[in-house]
N, C-alpha and C positions, 0 to 999 in steps of 0.2 A: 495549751502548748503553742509557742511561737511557732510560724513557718521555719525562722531563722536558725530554730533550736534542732530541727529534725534534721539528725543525721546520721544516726545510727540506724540501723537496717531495723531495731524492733519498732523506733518510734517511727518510722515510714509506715511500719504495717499495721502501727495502731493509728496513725493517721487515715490509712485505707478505711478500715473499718469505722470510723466513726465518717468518712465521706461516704460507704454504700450506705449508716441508717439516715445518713439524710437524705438519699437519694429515694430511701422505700416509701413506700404509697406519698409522692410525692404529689400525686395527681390532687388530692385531697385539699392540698394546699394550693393550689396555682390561681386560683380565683381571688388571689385577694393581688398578684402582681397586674402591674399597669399592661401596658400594649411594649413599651418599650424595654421594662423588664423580662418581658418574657423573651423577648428577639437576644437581651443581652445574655440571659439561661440558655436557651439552647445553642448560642454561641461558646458558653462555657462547658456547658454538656462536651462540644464538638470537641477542644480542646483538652477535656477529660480523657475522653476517648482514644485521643490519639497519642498521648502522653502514654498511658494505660498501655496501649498496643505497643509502643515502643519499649514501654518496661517490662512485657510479657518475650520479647525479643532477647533483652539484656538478661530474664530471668534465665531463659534459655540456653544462653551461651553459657551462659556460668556453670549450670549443669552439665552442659557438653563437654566444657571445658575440664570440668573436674573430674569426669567418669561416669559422673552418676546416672544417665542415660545407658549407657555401656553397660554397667551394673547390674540396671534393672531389667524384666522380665518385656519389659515392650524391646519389638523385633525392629525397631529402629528412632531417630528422632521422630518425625512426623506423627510416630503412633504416639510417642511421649508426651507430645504436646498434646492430643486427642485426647488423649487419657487424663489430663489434668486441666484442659482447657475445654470442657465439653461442647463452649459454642461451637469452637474453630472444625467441630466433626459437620458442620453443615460447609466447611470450606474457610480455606485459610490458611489450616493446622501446615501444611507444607510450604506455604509462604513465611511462614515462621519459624522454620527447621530451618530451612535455605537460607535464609537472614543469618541466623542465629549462627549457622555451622560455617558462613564468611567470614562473620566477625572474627571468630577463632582461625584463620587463616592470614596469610603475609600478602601483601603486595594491592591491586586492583579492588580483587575482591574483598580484603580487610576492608578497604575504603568504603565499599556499599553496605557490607553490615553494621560499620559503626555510624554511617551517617543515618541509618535505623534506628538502632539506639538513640541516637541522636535527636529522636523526632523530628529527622529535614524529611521526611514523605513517608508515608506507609509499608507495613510489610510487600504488601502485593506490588507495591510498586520497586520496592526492591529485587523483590524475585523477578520482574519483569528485567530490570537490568541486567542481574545476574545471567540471566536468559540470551540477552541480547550480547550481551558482551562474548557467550562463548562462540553465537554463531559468524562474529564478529573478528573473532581471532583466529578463526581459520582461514578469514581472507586478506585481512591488513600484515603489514609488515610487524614485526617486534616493536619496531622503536614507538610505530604510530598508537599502541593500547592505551598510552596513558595520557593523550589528547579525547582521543574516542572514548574513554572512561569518564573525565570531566566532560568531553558533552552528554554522555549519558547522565551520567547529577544532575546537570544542570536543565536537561528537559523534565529528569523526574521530578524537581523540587517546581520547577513551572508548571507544569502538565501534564504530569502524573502518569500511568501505563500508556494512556495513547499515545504520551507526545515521547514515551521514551520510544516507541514503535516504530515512530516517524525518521528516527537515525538513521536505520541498518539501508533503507531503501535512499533515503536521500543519499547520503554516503556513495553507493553506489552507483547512484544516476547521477551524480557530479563527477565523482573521481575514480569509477573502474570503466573499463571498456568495452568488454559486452558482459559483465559481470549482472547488472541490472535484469538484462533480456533472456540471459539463461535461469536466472533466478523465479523469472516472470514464466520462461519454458515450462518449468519442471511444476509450477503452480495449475497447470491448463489439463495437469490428467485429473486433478482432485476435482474439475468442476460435474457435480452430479445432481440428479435429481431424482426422488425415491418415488419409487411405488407408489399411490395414492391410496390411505387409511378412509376407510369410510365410516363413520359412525351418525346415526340419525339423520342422514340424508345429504350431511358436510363431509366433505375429502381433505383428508391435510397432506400438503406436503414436505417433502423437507429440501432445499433448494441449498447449492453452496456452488460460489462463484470464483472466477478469478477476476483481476482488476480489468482485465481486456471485455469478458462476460459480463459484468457488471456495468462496465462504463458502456456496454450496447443494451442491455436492458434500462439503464435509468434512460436513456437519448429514447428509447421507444415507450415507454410508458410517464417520463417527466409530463411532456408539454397534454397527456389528456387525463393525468390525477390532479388537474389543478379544482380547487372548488369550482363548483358552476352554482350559481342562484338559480331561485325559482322564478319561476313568469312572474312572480309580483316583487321579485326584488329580495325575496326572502334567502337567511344564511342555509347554506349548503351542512345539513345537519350530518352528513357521511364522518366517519371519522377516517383519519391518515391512513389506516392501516387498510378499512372497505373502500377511499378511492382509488386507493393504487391498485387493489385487486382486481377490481372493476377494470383498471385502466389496461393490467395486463390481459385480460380476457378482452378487450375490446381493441389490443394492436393484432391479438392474434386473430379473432373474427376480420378483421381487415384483409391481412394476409390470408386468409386462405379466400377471401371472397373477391382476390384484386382483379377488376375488370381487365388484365391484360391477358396475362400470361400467371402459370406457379412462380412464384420466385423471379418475379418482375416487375415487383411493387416497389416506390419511391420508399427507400430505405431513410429511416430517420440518423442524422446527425450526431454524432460525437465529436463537438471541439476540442481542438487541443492545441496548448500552447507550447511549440518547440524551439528552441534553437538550431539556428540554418545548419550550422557546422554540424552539429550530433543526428540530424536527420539525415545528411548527406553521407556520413561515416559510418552512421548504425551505433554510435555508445551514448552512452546517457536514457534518458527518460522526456517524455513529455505529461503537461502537466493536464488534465482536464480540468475544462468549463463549465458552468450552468446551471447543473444539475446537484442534487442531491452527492452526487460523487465529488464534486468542484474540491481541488487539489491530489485528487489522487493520482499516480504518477504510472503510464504505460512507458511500456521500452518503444526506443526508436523503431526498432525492427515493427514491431506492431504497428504502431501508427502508419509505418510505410503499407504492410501487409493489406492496413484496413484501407487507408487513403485509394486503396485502387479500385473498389469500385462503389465511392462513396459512402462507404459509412462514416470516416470522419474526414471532418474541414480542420486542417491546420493551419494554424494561426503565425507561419515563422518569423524568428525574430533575428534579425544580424546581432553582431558583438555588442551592437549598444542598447540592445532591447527595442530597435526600431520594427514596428511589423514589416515585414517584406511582401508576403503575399496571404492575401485571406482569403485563401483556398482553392479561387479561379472553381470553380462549379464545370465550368464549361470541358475540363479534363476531365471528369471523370464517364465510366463507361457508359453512355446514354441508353434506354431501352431498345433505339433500335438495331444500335450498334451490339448489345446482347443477344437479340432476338436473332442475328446474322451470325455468330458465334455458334449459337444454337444451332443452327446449320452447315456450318462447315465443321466445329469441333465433332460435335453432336454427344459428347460426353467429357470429363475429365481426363485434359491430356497427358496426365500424368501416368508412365510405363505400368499398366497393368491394373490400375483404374477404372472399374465401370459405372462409376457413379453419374446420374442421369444430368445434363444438363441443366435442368431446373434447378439442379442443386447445389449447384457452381457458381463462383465471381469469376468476373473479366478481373482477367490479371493484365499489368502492364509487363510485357518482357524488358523491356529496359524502362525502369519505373519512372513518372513521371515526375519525381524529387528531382531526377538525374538526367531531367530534359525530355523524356522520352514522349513521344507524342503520344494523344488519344486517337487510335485507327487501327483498323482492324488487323492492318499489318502486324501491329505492335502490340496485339491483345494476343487472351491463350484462357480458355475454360481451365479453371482450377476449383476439387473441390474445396470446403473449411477446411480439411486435415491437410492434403497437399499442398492448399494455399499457406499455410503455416511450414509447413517444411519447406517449401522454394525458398520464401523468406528467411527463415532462419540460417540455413544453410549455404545461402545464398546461390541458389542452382539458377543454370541461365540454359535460357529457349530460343530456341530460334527456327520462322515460320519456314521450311524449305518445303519447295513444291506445292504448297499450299495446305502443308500439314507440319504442327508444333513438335519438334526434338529438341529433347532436353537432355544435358549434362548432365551427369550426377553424381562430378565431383563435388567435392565440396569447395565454396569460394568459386565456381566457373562462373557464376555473373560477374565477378569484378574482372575480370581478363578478360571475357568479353566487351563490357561496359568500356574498358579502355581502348579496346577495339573498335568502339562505336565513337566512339569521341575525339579518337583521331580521322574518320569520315564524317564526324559532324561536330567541328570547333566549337568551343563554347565561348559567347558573348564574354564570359568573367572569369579570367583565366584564371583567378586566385581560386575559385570556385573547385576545378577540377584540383590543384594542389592542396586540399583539406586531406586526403587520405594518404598522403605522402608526409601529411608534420610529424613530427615526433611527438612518439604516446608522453603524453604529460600524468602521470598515474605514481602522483608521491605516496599513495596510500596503500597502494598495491602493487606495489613491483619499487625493485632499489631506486633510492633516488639517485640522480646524477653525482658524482663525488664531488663535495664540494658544495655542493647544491641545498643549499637550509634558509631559503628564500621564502618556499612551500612550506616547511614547518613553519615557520614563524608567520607566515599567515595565517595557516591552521591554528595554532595558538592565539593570535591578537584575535580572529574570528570570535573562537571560545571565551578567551577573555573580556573581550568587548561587549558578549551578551547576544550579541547578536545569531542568535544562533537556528536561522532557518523561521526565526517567530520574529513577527512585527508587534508594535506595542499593543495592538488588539487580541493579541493570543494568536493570527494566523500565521501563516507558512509563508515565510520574506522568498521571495525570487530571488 
């Protein structure tokens, strides 16, 4: 039978059936194709396959569509597809319900189950869409879904789950305003670490981080999993997974053996590359460097929170991408300047706080993004949890009598801060007018009337292709 002749739904399934008996004990056969036959077979294999899954999709819908799931004795699609697709019980079966049951739908999400069917990306990468779109329309406006829906195809047809992943959060650190950093918040109670399993003399554990955690664990264990040779020059036979274990037990043997003080060991680095204005303001994201994390994206607010007592150098960039300062070292809190905190704070100055000293960063009270000097005046013992709430919050302190009170309204460091700045002018006067522009946020809140400048960027963006990936598959600035 021609290709050309199949069109009827029996001779499709007799076609099926004579491609699975050529596909059986295939193995048997393959010793007589070349090197380059065989590269062009499992290239067709791949293509089988994913045709196959799309048609398992369309078979799907049609059944939904007509009842016949509904009908039957399985208590939903997902089980439906289990029940008839036996691979899909190892995972799957619900990326293909979810597929399936859009397609049968109007609007967005019609559009992500037929471009399934379609064979433009995988189930899973559908359902990731689907995914992403709903958490998506809780925060854009109406009109913006159906830009944000075409960048979603268009990452998944590129990039498949991760790169549709890569939206929700860039979206945010461009165009909401502290929408990114509360996002980033509410991520910081999930970071845990279990019990340790012991079985035959090995502990496992189970570790889950957030992007702030993580970009401080790769900065501390990066630069000592790197291979090292042996004394005769020999390869480093460790594998990826035993160096970095090694590497993280051997930052923590550091720290606790640091010849200073507890928790006055030279903290390792997190770069990150910010924009002056968004660091100044507190919206958007910055992007990390370096390491195994490089592009993943913290909120302003963190980078400030971390910036104070050096755990990260930022890299900032004026409007035109020119660096402006690469980090100046010389700000942040020095050991001795710690060790003097130490004795005046003598704990976590925050109201009702008795966490020890040791266990504290030097906070900047008026941070040093915002001119504030490195001295002791201008410092204040914070521990990790309150050091994240000042910040977030934005609570302002100030040293009276030689003891730190803090505000605890919410927003008092910026009315303070302006306070401070009209006693100490600043060099760039455009500098202090960032937090007085108007919120530019076409994505999330109405646009100006009149005002379709912003969409049609956002469109030509989308259309253009260009869409946060450069020609290498990375993440365009």
């Amino acid at each position: 039978m021609q290709v050309g002749q199949i069109t009827g739904f029996a001779d499709r399934r007799e076609s099926i059936g004579d491609a699975r008996a050529a596909l059986k004990n295939i193995a048997s056969s393959l010793f007589q194709a070349s090197g380059a036959e065989l590269r062009e077979f499992v290239g067709d294999l791949d293509d089988l396959m994913r045709v196959a899954a799309a048609a398992r999709v369309a078979a799907t819908a049609e059944a939904a569509g007509r009842g016949e799931i509904v009908a039957s004795t399985s208590p939903g699609t997902t089980a439906w597809v289990r029940e008839h697709a036996p691979t899909t019980a190892e995972g799957g079966a619900a990326d293909v319900a979810a597929c399936a049951l859009a397609a049968n739908t109007r609007g967005d999400r019609q559009r992500v189950g037929t471009a399934v069917i379609d064979a433009e990306f995988s189930p899973r990468t559908g359902a990731t869409i689907l995914r992403e779109m709903e958490k998506l329309r809780a925060e854009v406006i109406p009109g913006a879904m159906e830009s944000v829906t075409e960048a979603l195809l268009i990452m998944g047809r590129r990039h498949g789950p991760d790169g549709v992943k890569m939206v929700r959060p860039e979206l945010l650190s461009r165009f909401g305003s502290r929408e990114f950093q509360r996002d980033q918040d509410k991520r910081r109670t999930r970071v845990e670490l279990s019990r340790g399993v012991e079985n035959d003399g090995i502990t496992e554990y189970d570790l889950a981080l957030d992007n702030e955690s993580r970009a401080i664990l790769e900065a501390a264990i990066g630069p000592l999993s790197k291979p090292v040779p042996g004394p005769d020059g020999e390869r480093d036979t460790r594998t990826f997974a035993q160096r970095r274990g090694q590497a993280l037990i051997e930052a923590l043997r550091r720290g606790l053996s640091s010849a200073v003080l507890p928790g006055a060991s030279t903290k390792s680095t997190v770069v990150v590359v910010v924009d002056e204005e968004r660091l100044r303001d507190g919206r958007g994201a910055g992007r990390v460097l370096g390491g195994l994390d490089t592009g993943m994206l913290l909120g302003s607010e963190t980078v400030r929170k971390l910036a104070c007592d050096g755990q990260v150098m930022p890299l900032v960039r004026d409007a035109f991408g020119r660096i402006l300062d690469a980090g100046r070292s010389e700000r942040f809190v020095t050991r001795e300047m710690l060790k003097a905190l130490w004795v005046r704070d003598q704990q976590c100055t925050f109201g009702g706080c008795t966490a020890p000293a040791f266990w504290c960063d030097g906070h900047h009270l008026i941070h040093w993004v915002d001119g504030g000097p490195t001295s002791l005046d201008n410092s204040a013992l914070l521990c990790g949890g309150h050091h994240t709430v000042v910040h977030r919050d934005r609570l302002a302190g100030r040293l009276i009598d030689g003891e730190v009170v803090w505000d605890y309204t919410a927003g008092s460091y910026d009315r303070h801060l302006n306070e401070w700045r009209e006693q100490h002018p600043s060099p760039d006067p455009q500098a202090d007018s960032v937090a007085a522009q108007q919120d530019q946020r076409p994505w999330f809140g109405p646009p100006p009337p009149g005002d379709d400048q912003a969409w049609q960027q956002f469109r030509d963006w989308v259309d253009g292709g260009a869409l946060w990936v450069d020609e290498d598959g990375n993440i365009a600035a």
